[in-house]
DSSP file (Angstrom, degrees, kcal/mol; ACC not computed):
  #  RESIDUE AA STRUCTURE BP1 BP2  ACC     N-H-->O    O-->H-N    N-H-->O    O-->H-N    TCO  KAPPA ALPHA  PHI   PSI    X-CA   Y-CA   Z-CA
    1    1 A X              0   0    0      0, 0.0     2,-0.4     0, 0.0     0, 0.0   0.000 360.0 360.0 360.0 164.5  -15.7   20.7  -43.1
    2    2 A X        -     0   0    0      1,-0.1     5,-0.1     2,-0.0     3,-0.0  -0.650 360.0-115.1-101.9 133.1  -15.4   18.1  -40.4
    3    3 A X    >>  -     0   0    0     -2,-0.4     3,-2.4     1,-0.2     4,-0.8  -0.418  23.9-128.3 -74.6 153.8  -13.3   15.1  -40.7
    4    4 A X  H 3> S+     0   0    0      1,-0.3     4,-0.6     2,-0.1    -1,-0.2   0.805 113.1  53.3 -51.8 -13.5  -15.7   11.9  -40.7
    5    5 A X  H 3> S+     0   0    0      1,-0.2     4,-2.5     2,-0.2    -1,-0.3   0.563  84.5  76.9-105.1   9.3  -13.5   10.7  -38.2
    6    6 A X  H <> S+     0   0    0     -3,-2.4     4,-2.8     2,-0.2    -1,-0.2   0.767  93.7  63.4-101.4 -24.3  -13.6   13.9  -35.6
    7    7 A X  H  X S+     0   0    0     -4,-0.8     4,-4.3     2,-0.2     5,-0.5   0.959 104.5  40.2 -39.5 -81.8  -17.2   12.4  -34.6
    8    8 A X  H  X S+     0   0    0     -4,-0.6     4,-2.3     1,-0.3     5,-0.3   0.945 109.1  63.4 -46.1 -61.2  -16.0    9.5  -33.4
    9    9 A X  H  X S+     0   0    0     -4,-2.5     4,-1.2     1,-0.2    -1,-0.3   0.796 104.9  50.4  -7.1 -70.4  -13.1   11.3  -31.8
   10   10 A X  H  X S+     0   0    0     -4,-2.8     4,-3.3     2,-0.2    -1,-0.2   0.876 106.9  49.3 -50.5 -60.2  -15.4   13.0  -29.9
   11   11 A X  H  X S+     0   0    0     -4,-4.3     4,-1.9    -5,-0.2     5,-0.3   0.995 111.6  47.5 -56.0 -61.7  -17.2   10.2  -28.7
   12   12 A X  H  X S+     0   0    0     -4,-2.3     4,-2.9    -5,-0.5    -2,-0.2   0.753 107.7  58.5 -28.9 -42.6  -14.3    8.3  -27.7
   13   13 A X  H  X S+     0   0    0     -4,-1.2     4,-2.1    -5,-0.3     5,-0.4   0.970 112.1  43.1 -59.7 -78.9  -13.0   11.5  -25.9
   14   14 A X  H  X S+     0   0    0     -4,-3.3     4,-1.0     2,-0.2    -1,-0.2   0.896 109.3  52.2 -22.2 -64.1  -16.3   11.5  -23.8
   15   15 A X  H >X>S+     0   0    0     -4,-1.9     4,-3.7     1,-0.2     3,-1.3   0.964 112.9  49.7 -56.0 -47.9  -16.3    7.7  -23.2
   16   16 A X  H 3X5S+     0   0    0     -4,-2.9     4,-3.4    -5,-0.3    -1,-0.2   0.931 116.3  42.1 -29.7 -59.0  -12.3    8.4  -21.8
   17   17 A X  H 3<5S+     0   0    0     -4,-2.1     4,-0.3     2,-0.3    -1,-0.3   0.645 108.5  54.8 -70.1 -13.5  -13.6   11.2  -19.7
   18   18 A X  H XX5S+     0   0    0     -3,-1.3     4,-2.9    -4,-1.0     3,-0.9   0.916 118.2  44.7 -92.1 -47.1  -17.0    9.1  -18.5
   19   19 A X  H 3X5S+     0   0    0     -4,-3.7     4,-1.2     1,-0.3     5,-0.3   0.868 103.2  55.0 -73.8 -30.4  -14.0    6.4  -17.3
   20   20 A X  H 3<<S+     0   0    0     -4,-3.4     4,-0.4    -5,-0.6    -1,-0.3   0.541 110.7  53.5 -72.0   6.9  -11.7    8.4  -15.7
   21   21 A X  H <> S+     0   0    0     -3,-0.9     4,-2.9    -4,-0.3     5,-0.2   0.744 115.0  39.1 -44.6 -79.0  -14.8    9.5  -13.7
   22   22 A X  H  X S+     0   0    0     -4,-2.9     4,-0.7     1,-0.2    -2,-0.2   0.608 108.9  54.9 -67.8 -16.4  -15.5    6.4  -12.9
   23   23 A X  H  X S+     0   0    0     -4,-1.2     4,-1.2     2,-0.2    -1,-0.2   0.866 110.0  51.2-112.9 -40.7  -12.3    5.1  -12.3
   24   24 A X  H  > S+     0   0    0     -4,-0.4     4,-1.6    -5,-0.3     5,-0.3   0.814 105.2  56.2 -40.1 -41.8  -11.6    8.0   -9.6
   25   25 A X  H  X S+     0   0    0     -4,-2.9     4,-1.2     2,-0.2    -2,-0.2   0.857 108.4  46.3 -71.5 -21.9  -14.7    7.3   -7.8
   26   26 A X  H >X S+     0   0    0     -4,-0.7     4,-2.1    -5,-0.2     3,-0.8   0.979 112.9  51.8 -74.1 -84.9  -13.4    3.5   -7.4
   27   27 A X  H 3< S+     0   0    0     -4,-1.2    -2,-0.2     1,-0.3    -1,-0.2   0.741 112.5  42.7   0.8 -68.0  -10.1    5.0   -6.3
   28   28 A X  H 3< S+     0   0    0     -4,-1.6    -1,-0.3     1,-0.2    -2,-0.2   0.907 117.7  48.4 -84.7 -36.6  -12.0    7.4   -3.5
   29   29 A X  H <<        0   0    0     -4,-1.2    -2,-0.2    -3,-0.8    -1,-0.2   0.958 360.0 360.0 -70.0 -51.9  -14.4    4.1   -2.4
   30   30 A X     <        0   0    0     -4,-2.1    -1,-0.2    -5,-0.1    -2,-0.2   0.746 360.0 360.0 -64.1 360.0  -11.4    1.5   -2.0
């Protein structure tokens, strides 16, 4: 079974990854 919390985990883990994205394209633009 899945822990309740391994959802959320996951999303969070995404959102990290969606800003380190973002925060490398800023980086390559300045």
């Amino acid at each position: 079974m899945m822990h309740p919390l391994d959802q959320e985990i996951e999303a969070t883990r995404k959102q990290i990854l969606a800003l380190e994205r973002e925060k490398t394209q800023i980086q390559i633009h300045a």
